[in-house]
TILUM-720289 format. One record per residue (C-alpha): x, y, z. Coordinates in pm, whole numbers, plus 50000, padded with zeros to 5 digits. Example, Ala and Ser with C-alpha at 12.3 -4.5 7.8 and 13.67 -1.06 7.14 Angstrom:
512304955050780;513674989450714;
//
This chain:
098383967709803;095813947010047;097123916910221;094503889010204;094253871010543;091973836910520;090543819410822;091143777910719;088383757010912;085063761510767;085943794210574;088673780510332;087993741910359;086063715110564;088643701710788;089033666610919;091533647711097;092363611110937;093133581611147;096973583811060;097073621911263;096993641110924;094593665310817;092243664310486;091093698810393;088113703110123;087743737209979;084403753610010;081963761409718;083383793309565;086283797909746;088793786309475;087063812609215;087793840509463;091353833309540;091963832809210;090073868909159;092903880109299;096393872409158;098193902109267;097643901809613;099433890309852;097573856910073;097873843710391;096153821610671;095263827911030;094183797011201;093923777211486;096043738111419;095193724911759;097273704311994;097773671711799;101603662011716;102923677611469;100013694911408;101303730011218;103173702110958;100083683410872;097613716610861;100553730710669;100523703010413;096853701210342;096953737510290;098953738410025;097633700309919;094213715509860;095053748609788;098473743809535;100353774809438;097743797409648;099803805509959;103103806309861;104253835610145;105093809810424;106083849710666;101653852310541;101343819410758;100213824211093;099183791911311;098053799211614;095133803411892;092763830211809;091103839512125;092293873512128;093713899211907;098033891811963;097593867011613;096073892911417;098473915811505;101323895911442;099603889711100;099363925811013;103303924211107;104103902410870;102323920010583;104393950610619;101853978710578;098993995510771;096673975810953;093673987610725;095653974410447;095073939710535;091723920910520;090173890410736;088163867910584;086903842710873;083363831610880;083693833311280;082353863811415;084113865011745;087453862311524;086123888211319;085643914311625;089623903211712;090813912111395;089113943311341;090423954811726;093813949411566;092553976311268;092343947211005;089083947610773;087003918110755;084753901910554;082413875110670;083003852810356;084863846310097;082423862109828;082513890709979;086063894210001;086203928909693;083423942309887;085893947110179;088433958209980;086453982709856;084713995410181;081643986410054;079043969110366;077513933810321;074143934110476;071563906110598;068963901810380;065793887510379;064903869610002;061143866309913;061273840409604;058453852409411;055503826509159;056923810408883;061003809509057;062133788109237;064983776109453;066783766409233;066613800709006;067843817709317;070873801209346;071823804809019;071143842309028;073093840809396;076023821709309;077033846709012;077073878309245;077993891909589;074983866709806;075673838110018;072263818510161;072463811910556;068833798210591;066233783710399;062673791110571;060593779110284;060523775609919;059563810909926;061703827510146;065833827210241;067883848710469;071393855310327;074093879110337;074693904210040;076383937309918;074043962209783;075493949809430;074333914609533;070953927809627;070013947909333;071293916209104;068733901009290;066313925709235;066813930808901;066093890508861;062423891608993;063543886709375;062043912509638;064703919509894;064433934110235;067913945710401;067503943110771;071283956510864;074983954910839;076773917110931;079913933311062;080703907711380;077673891511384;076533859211358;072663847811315;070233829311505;066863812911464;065043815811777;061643795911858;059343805812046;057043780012223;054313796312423;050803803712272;050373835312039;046283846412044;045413863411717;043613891111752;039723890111674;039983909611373;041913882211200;038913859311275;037323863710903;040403866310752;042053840110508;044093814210662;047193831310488;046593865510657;045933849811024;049153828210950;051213858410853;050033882111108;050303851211422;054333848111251;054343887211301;053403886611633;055453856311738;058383869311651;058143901111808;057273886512124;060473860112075;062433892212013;061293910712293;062313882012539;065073871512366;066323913412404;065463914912753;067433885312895;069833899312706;070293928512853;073653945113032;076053936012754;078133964412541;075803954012222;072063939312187;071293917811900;068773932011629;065473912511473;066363904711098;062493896011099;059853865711131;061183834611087;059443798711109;058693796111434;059973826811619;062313852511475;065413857811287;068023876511490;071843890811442;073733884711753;076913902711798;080293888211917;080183874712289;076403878512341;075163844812401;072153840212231;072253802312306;071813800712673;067963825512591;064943802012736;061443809312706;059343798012968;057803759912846;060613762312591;061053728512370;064333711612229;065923725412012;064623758912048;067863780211890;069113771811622;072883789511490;072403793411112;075833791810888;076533803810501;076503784810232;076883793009865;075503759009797;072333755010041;069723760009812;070953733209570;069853705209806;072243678609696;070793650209868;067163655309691;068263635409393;068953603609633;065773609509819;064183598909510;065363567209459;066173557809830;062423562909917;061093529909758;058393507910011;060933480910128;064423492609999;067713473710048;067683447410303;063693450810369;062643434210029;064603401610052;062693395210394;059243399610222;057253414110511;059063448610536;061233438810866;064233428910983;065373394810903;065233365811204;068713366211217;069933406311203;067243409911516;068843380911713;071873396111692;070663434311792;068613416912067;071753404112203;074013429812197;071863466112207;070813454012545;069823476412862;072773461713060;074873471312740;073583508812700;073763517013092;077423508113076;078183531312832;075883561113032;077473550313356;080643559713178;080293591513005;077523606913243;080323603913533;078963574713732;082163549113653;084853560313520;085283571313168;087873545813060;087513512213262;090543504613516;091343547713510;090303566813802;088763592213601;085103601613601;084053630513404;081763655113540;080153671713215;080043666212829;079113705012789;081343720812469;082543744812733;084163718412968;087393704012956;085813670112989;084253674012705;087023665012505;088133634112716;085103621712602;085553623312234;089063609912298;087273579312456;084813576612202;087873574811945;089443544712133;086023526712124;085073525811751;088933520311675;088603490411888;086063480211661;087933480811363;086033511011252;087393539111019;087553566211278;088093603911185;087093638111420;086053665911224;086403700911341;085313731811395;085163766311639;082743772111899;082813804912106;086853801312091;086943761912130;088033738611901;085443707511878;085343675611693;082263652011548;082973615211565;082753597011270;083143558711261;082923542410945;082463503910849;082973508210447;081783482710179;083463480209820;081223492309564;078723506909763;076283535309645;075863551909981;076073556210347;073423549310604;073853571610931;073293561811242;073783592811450;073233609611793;074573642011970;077793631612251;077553667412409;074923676812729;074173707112924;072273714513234;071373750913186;067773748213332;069643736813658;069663762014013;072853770414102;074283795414410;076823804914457;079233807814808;076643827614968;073983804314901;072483831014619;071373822914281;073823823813990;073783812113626;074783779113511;078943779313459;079793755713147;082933750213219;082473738313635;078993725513680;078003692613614;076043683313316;075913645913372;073263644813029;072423610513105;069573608912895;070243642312709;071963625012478;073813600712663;071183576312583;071583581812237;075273584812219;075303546412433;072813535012173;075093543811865;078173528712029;075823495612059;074843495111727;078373499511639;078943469311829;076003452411675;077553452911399;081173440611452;079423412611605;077323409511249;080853414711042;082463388011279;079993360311216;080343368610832;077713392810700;078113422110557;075863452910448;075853467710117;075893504410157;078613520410418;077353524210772;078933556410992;077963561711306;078403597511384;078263617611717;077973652211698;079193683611944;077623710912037;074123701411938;073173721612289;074683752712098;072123757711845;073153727911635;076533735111525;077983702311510;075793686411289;075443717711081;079353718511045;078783679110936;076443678410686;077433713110514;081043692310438;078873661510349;077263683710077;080033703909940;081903669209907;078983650409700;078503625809962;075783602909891;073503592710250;070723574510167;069113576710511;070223591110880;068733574811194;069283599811444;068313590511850;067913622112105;066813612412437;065633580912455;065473568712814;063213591513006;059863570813148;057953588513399;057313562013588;053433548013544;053153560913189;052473538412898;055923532612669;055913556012350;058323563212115;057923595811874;059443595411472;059953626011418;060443631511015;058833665510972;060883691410722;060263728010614;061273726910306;058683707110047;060533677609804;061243650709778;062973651010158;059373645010274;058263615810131;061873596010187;061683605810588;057893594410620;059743561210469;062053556910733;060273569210975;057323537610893;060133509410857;061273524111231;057523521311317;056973482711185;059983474111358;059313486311703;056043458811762;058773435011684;060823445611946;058243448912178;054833452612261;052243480312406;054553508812319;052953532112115;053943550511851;053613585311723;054623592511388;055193633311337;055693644711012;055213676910806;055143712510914;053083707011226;056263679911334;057133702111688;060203683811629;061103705811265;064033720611293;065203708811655;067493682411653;070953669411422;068533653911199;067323688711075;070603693110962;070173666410684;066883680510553;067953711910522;070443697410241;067283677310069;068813641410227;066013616610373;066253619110799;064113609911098;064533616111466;063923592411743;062993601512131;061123596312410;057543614112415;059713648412441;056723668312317;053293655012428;051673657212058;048223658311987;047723677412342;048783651012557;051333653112849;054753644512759;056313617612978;059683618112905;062253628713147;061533660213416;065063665813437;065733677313127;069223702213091;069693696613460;072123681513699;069583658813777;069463639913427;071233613213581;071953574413526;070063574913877;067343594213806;063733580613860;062983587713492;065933569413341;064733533913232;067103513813029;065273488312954;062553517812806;065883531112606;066643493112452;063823487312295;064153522812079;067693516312052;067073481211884;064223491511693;066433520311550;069243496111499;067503468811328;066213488511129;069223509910990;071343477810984;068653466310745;068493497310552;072073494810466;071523458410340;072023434710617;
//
């Protein structure tokens, strides 16, 4: 008999931790149809409860809370770190038979690798959990939605067989795992499949590639679909053929799984960090770590892009002109102020310390430094202060256990939340660093300063002002009519995970978000340059998404002249936004909900120079540097502010 092994965070539920220490656990789309596939077998857990008090009680609880009458073995219980193979071991103890007689299911592929050095199977999600059992392969897959389907269709046809979606590239095509029983159901419902390779312990990756692909001559009388398809053909081979060679000298090399938008589609095995690959000239945002989903192609939040996209929604109509009322800009004048927002940077870039009268000053936000984690930890304290509804969602990174900050003023009755969001993690991996001999050597995570001032510490001090904005607006007796969360995500420098990890739980759970305002790097000025600001509300997927992100993207845009003058703005939208894809907000599209992103002039559109900061990923992106203007990083912050505060009804 095979002894079923589950993986909890992210594989069986969407974890979070509530303000009173205890855990809430939300079981993923499909999962409860598979475990109960299998009566007869035996079920247990493998996973990681952290370091809180008391934590194996509360994990324990919510297990069997959300999961009643599932895991009923408590010697098939096994809480514990999983950075090596000792768990899995002890796991395979506890079943009482051969180690090929127990399965893993854990959608983390360095777990994976662990569990299958301890001679356990594994299976990369729960779908494909029979497959495993049976020793039958589950393959990547590339899914090429034909004329007359649609998204929609696919996901119908997916969701009753052995396929799980992991990216959506367009309406017409979708990577995803499969068996070869899920691929010829596919098949045999008008979809033409092309299986790239086996998923074993891999994970994959969307890589961009920046620099300048000529297409060839021959292509010059060709139809703009052929020179389109032949420049994504050669982009992605030459993103693939960097992407290989920096990679080189590790046991395993990842393989191409095929052009994707912007670069290529690869499958990275365990411990081969794809993340820290630059091309030269490379943009934000450039890799982006791509997770399964059984329910990514239903696109939840497209229904509430419809109605949330009117011309002057929720607080904007009662003021007539489309702005902020007189008094909601007084008050996010006077407290989203450049004195206010360098505080908080001095503080969590490592200039004064992180928690005023402590020593302490960190020296990096990076997800692989132990500071990292002071800093969310501070970030709790603040929004608690505020009488905000605080809870720390988690999730695995290369080993680590992470948390988003969520802070959450809530409103009786309301119909929805409006985000106001920004990434509390940094990373100065472009930096030079030697070693003792005074030679070159990589950037080290988990020593080197990544002070991130700007990158996103800008945008992290900007949320905690609006947070204070609006205390200061519940104080003096106002009150918004949707919810308003202010959310800071981790490990946005890895490829996006945080806010991946976020808004995949925001879907499965029917959340409703009628808008997210998210702010990456907002405070670099070259100094001499004329003030811009770019809204960024470009999205790959067609829909309604579209239209409800060009609308907040233009009530950011009226707002900004308000604030202040001469700046100018550049509004990016559609598939030629450089931005698609490259920050948190993309995270939001990809699940249909309405999202912009606000920065500095990061990428110079329309051919111009960009003149935000030169010390981008660097040691030198500090509160210091030349480039940092706070003043510069107010007037976005306000503008942002206002006009999310307003959104949500104030």
């Amino acid at each position: 008999m095979t002894t079923l092994f589950f993986d909890i965070g992210a594989t069986l539920a969407d974890g979070r931790l509530e303000p009173d220490g205890s855990w809430l656990l939300r079981p993923r789309p499909r999962v409860s149809q598979v475990l109960d596939a299998f009566p007869g077998e035996p079920k247990g857990v493998i996973s990681d409860p952290g370091t809180e008090p008391d934590a194996v009680a509360h994990l324990t609880e919510a297990l069997h809370e959300a999961f009643p009458d599932r895991f009923t073995d408590d010697r098939l219980i096994h809480f514990g770190p999983k950075t090596g193979r000792a768990i899995f071991d002890d796991a395979v103890a506890s079943a009482g038979g051969a180690a090929d007689d127990c399965v893993f299911v854990g959608e983390d592929h360095d777990e994976r690798a662990f569990a299958r050095t301890a001679g356990m199977r594994v299976a990369p999600h729960p779908v494909f959990t029979r497959a495993v059992i049976e020793s039958r392969p589950v393959f990547w897959t590339r899914i090429d939605v034909p004329d007359g389907a649609s998204l929609g269709l696919l996901e119908s046809v997916a969701n009753g067989t052995e396929a799980v979606p992991v990216h959506v590239a367009s309406p017409r095509l979708v990577l995803a795992m499969a068996t070869a029983l899920g691929v010829e159901t596919l098949r045999q419902a008008g979809f033409t499949t092309d299986v790239r390779g086996q998923v074993e312990d891999t994970a994959a990756f969307l890589i961009r590639d920046d620099r300048s692909v000529p297409v060839p001559e021959a292509f010059a009388g060709a139809s703009e679909e052929s020179r389109t398809a032949a420049e994504g053909a050669m982009r992605a081979a030459a993103a693939f053929c960097f992407a290989s060679g920096e990679l080189t000298g590790y046991p395993r090399q990842i393989s191409s799984l095929g052009p994707a938008p912007g670069g290529v589609y690869v499958a990275a095995p365990t411990g081969v960090p794809v993340e820290e690959v630059h091309t030269q000239g490379a943009k934000p945002g450039h890799t982006e770590r791509l997770l399964p989903d059984p329910a990514l192609l239903s696109r939840p939040g497209e229904a509430q892009a419809e109605g949330f996209a009117a011309p002057l929604p929720a607080g904007f109509g009662e003021t007539g002109n489309g702005l902020p009322s007189p008094e909601t800009l007084a008050a996010v004048r006077a407290t989203v102020t450049p004195e206010v927002l360098r505080a908080h940077v001095a503080r969590i870039s490592g200039v004064e310390p992180l928690v005023p009268g402590e020593p302490l000053k960190i020296r990096s936000r990076d997800a692989g430094h132990a500071d990292n984690g002071l800093v969310v930890a501070a970030l709790v304290r603040h929004f608690q202060e505020l009488g905000l509804v605080v809870r720390r969602h988690a999730f695995r990174w290369r080993g680590r256990r992470l948390f988003n900050v969520e802070a959450e003023h809530r409103v009786e009755g309301a119909d929805s939340a409006v985000l106001i969001t920004g990434h509390l993690d940094s990373t100065a991996e472009s930096g030079h660093f030697v070693d003792a001999n005074g030679d070159p050597r990589p950037y080290d995570p988990s020593v080197d300063p990544a002070p991130g001032a700007d990158d996103d510490g800008s945008g992290t001090a900007a949320v905690m002002a609006a947070a204070e904005c609006l205390h200061a607006l519940v104080a003096e007796g106002r009150a918004p009519t949707r919810h308003v969360r202010f959310v800071l995500f981790n490990a946005e420098e890895q490829a996006l995970v945080g806010s991946k990890r976020y808004a995949r739980a925001a879907a499965a759970a029917d959340d409703r978000i009628a808008g997210v305002f998210q702010m990456d790097m907002i405070a670099g000025l070259q100094d001499g340059s004329p003030p811009a600001v770019e809204i960024h509300a470009g999205s790959s997927v067609p829909g309604p998404v579209v239209a409800a992100s060009d609308a907040l993207g233009d009530l950011v845009a009226r707002t900004v002249p308000v604030i202040a003058s001469g700046f100018e703005i550049q509004q990016l939208t559609g598939a030629g936004d450089p931005a698609l894809g490259r920050s948190d907000h993309a995270s939001f599209h990809e699940r249909g909900w309405a999202a912009i992103a606000v920065s500095e002039n990061l990428f110079g559109p329309d051919g111009g120079p960009a003149t935000g900061t030169r010390q981008y990923h660097t040691p030198g992106d500090t509160l210091l540097d030349e480039d940092h203007d706070s003043r510069y990083a107010a007037t976005i912050a306000c503008s942002v502010t206002a006009t999310a505060l307003t959104f949500a009804g104030l």
